[in-house]
N, C-alpha and C positions, 0 to 999 in steps of 0.2 A: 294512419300514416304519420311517420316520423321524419325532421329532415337533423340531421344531424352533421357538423363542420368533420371533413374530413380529420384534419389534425388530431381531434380529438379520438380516432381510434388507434392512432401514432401511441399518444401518452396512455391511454388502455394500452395497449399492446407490452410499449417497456413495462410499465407496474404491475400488471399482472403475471409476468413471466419473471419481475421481480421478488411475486410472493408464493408461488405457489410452483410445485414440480413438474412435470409433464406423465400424462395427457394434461391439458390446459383445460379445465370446468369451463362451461357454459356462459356467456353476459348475459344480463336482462336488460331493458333497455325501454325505460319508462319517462314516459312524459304527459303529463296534467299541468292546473294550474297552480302545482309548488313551482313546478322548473321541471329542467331532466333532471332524471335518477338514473345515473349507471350502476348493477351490485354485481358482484360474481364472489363467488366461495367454494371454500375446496378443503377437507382435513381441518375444521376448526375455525382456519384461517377465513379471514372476510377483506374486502375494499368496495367501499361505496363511493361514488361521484357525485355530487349534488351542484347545481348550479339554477339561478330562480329564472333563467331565458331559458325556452322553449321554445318548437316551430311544431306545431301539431300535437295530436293527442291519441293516444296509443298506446298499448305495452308490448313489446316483443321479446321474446331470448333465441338469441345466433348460437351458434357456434364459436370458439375460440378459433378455428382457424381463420373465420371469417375478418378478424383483426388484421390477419395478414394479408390478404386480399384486398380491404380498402385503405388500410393505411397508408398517409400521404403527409405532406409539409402545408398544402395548400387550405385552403380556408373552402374550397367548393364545397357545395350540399352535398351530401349521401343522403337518402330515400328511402327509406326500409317503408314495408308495405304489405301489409299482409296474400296471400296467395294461394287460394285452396285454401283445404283441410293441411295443415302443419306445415307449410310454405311459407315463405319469407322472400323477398325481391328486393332486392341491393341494387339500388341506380345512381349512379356517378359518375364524374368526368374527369378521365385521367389523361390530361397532357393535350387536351382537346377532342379525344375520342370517346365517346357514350360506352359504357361498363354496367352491363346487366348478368346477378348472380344472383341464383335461386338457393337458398339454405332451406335446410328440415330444422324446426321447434322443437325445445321438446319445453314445453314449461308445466309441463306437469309433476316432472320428474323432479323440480326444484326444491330444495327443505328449506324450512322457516330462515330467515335472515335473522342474523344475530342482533337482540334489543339495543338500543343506542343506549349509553350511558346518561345521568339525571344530570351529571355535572361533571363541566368540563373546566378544568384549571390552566391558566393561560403561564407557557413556558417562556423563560427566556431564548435568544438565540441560537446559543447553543446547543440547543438541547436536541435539534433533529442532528446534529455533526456525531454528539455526542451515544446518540443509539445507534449511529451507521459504525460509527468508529466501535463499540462493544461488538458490536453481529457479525465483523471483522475477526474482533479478537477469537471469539468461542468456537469452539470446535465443531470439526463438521459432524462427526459422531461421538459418541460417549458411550462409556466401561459401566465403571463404578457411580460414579459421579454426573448430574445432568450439566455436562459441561457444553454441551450441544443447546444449553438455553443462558441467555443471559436473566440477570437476577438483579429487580427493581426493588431497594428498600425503601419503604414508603415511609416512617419515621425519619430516617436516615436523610434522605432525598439523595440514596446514591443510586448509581448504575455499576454493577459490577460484571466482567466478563474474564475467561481463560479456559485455557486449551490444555492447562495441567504444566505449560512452558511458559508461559506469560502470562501477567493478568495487567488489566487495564480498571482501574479504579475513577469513576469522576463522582465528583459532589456538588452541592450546591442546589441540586434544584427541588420544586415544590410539587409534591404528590400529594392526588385527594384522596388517598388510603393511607392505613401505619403499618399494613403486612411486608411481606417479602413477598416478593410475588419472581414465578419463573414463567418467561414466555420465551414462543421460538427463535430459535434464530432465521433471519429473513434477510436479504440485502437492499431491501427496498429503500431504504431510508436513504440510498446516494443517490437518488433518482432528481436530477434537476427538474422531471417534473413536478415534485412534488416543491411546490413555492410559497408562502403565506404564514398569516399566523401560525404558530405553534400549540395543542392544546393536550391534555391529558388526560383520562378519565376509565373510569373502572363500572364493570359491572359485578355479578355472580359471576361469569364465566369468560369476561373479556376487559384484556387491557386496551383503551383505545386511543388511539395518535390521531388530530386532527392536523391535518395542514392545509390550510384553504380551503379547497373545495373538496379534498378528499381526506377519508377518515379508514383507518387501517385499524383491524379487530384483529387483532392478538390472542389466543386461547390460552388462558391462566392452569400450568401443569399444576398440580394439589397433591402429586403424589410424588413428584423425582423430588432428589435430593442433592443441593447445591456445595459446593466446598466450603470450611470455615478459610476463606482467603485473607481476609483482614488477619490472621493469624502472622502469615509471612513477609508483609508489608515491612521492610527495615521501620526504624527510627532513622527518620533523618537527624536528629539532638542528638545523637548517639556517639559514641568517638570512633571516629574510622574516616573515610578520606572521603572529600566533596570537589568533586567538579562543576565545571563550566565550559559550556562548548559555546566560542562566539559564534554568530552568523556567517560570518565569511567561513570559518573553517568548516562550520556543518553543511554548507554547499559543496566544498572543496570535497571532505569526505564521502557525502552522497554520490558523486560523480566516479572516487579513488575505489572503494569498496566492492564494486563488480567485479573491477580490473586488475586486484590484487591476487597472489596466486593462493591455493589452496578453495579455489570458490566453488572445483568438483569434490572435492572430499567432504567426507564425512560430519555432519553439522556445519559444512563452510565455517569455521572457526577463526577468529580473530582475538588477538590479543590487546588490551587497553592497559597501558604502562602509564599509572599516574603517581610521578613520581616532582612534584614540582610543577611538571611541565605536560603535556598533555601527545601522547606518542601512541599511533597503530600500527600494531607490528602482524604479520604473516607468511605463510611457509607454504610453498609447496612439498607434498609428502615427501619427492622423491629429488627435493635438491637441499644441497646445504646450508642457501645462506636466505635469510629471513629479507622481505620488504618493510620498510619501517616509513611510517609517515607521521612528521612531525607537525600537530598543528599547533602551530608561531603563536597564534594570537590568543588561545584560549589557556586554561591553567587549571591547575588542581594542588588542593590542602591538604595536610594531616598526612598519615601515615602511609610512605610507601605500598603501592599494591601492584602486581599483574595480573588482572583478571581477564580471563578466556571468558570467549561466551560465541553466542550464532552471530556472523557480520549480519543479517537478516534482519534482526531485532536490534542491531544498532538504526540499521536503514528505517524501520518502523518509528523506532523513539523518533529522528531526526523527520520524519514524513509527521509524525503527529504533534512538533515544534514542540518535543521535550527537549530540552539542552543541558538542563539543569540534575546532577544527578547525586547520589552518594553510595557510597560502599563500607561495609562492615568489617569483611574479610573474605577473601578467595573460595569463603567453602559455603557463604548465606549469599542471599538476590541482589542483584545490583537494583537499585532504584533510580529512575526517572523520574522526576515530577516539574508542578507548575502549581501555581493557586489552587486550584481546584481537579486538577488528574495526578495519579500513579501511577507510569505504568514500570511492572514490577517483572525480571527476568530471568529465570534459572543460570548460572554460570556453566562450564564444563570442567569444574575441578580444579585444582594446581598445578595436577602435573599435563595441563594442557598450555599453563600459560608460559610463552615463549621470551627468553631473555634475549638482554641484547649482546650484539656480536660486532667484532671489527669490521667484518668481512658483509654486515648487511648495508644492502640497497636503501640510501635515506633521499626522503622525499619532503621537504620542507613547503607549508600551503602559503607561506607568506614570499617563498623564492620568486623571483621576476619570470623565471620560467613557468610557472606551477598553473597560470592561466593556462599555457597551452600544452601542459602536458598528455592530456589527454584526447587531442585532439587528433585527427589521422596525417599522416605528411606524404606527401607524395611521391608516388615515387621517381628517383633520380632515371631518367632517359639519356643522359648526358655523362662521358667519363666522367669521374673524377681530379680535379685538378689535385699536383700535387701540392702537399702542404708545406708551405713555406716559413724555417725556420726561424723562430726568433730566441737571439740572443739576449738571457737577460742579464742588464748592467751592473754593476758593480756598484755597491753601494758607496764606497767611495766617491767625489766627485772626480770627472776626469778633466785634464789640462787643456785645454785651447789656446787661443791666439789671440783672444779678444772680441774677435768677430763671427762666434757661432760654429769655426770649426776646429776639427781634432785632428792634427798631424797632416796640416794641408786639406784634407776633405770637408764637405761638408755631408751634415747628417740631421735626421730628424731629431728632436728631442721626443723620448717615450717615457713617460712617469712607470712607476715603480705599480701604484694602483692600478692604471688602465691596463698594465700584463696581466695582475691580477686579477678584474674584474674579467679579462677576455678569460682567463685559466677558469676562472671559474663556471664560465659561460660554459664553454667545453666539457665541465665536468659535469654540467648541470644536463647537457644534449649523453652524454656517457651514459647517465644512468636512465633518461629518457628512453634511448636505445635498449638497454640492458631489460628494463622495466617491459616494454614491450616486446623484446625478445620470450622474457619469462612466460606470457601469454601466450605467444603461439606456440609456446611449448606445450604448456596446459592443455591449450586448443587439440593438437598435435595427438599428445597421450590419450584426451580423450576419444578423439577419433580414433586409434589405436586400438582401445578397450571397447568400440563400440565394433569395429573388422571383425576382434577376436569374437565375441559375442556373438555376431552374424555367423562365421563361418562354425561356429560350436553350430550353430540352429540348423545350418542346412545340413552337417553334416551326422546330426540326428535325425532329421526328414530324411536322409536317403537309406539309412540303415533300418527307418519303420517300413519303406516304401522296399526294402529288400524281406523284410522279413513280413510283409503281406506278400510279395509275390509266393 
């Protein structure tokens, strides 16, 4: 008999559906006097749990659906128990109700657990962000290229990852091997369960991640072939143009970039006009005049450029606090980086990048409006009043009497600025207006193309359904 805390088939449950595809392999579920041992493995891939408290002594292997059955937030015992011949007895208490569930074994059917590594090297912090952030990057299949595995260079101490669109480059850390080594891609590493030290280690056939109490076996590919990517890396020292995106604006942007038109077309493309000053500009296919957003506070050096590229992979760079960036020329990778990452990004050519026009929509991130332009307004239930004229004065001054008024009346005094500042409020609600109009247009069309699409569908469904009868 085994008792094991509820919770802990919660965090089995994310991890392992973290590592591995469905049907979900078998747990085993061992306890002596090391501690419990949780293992399951599936295609190479491996996860052990080890922890040195126990409550009994036993070995059992469940089923994986059986994960979903106990899993819970609470700390109650679960009961595993042997039962018959290949039976297993699940007892716990859910929400105050007693929960008995009989599973079939199979532990015979189990192969050898992958050997623990002799030595493990202890990571910096980074380094679990840093292997979720690559398993990110790589693709989810691969051609030519095993771009479906990221690529650990053990001399180097880098992590390299890409989809053949983007690579992501980090350095810095310390591997107990000097090979290149390729393992799969997994998502497990974003898993808040996993919490603790950080540690590293290699065998013959397994790269391994410790994190606390669990250790993740990695199956080392010996045969795929990785890209030479450090090839395409720009030179930052190089002469070509280097930005800077402050913080406020790459908030600003993050929010702008969904919202700008062109985001159902073709590569959602966006253009970055660093000219000085730092400008995103976009189009919808089917209108003429571009959305420009200007952000105020950031800058850029060297040689005018407009470079196109996926808004996607700007929203990525700004998601993985790259800010900092450089450019060659409109026809090589724009570059992101920081101390120790790259990440690096295919453009979409010259004649994609979009100039500026009279007639475009500008959106400045430093305008007193720009907090809430993105926000929803409500709508008006209430006529409209009408808008009340104002005359603006002459710059001249005009004559009085002495005592504040003008040919007998009196009148407010209105400064010259405050018309202004109100004009330009108006302009600034104008293109709020305009901006959000552009959307549901977007919205609009695509709904559009998505009717015309449906009624193509059925009205090939009734011409099969005529030419069966």
């Amino acid at each position: 008999m085994i008792q094991v805390p509820q919770s802990l088939f919660r965090q089995l449950r994310t991890v392992i559906r973290r590592c591995f595809s469905r049907p979900l392999p078998p747990v085993q579920v061992q306890a002596s006097r090391d501690g419990l041992l949780v293992r399951c493995q599936h295609d190479g891939i491996a996860v052990s749990f080890h922890v040195t408290t126990q409550d009994g002594t036993d070995q059992f292997v469940i089923p994986a659906n059986a994960l979903d059955d106990i899993e819970g937030k609470g700390q109650e015992p679960v009961t595993l128990e042997a039962h018959g011949a290949g039976k297993i007895t699940a007892r716990w208490t859910d929400a105050g109700v007693p929960r008995v569930i009989e599973y079939e074994t199979a532990a015979d059917s189990l192969p050898d657990f992958p050997k623990a590594p002799d030595r493990l090297v202890e990571q910096d912090a980074v380094a679990l962000k840093a292997l979720d952030d690559a398993m990110q990057t790589a693709a989810k299949d691969s051609v030519r290229f095993s771009t479906n595995k990221i690529q650990l260079r053990g001399r180097a101490g880098v992590i390299a990852a890409t989809d053949g669109r983007q690579l992501l480059w980090s350095s810095g850390f310390r591997f107990p091997f000097t090979d290149d080594l390729l393992v799969p891609r997994v998502t497990v590493f974003g898993c808040r369960e996993l919490d603790g030290e950080i540690k590293i280690g290699k065998t013959t056939a397994h790269v391994c991640v410790q994190v606390g109490a669990w250790t993740i076996y990695l199956p080392i590919d010996k045969e795929g072939r990785f890209p030479r990517v450090e090839s395409i890396i720009p030179n930052p020292t190089a002469s070509g143009t280097t930005f800077q995106l402050a913080p406020d604006d790459a908030a600003f942007l993050t929010k702008a970039l969904p919202r700008l038109p062109g985001e159902d077309s073709e590569f959602s493309p966006v253009t970055l006009d660093l000219n000085g000053q730092f400008a995103v500009r976009a189009r919808d296919a089917e209108q003429g005049r571009s959305t420009e957003v200007i952000l105020a506070r950031s800058n850029a050096s060297g040689k005018a450029v407009r470079y196109a590229l996926n808004r996607q992979y700007v929203s990525r760079a700004i998601s993985l606090g790259l800010t900092d960036g450089h450019v060659l020329n409109v026809e090589t990778p724009i570059l992101f980086q920081d101390d120790r990452r790259k990440y690096v990004v295919m453009g979409l050519g010259k004649d994609a990048g979009l100039a500026p026009s009279d007639k475009d929509l500008r959106l400045r991130s430093d305008s007193a409006e720009a907090g809430n332009h993105s926000q929803p307004h409500e709508r008006r239930t209430t006529p409209v009043k009408p808008v009340q004229r104002i005359s603006t004065p002459r710059p001249e001054a005009e004559a009085t009497n002495g005592n504040g008024t003008t040919n007998g009346q009196h009148h407010t005094k209105v400064g010259f600025n405050a018309l202004l500042e109100k004009a330009q409020s108006i302009q600034n609600g104008l293109r709020d207006l305009l901006l959000r109009t552009n959307q549901l247009l977007s919205g609009l069309k695509a709904y559009r193309r998505h009717a015309k699409t449906m009624q193509s569908t059925l009205a090939s469904l009734r011409q099969l359904q005529q030419v069966e009868a």
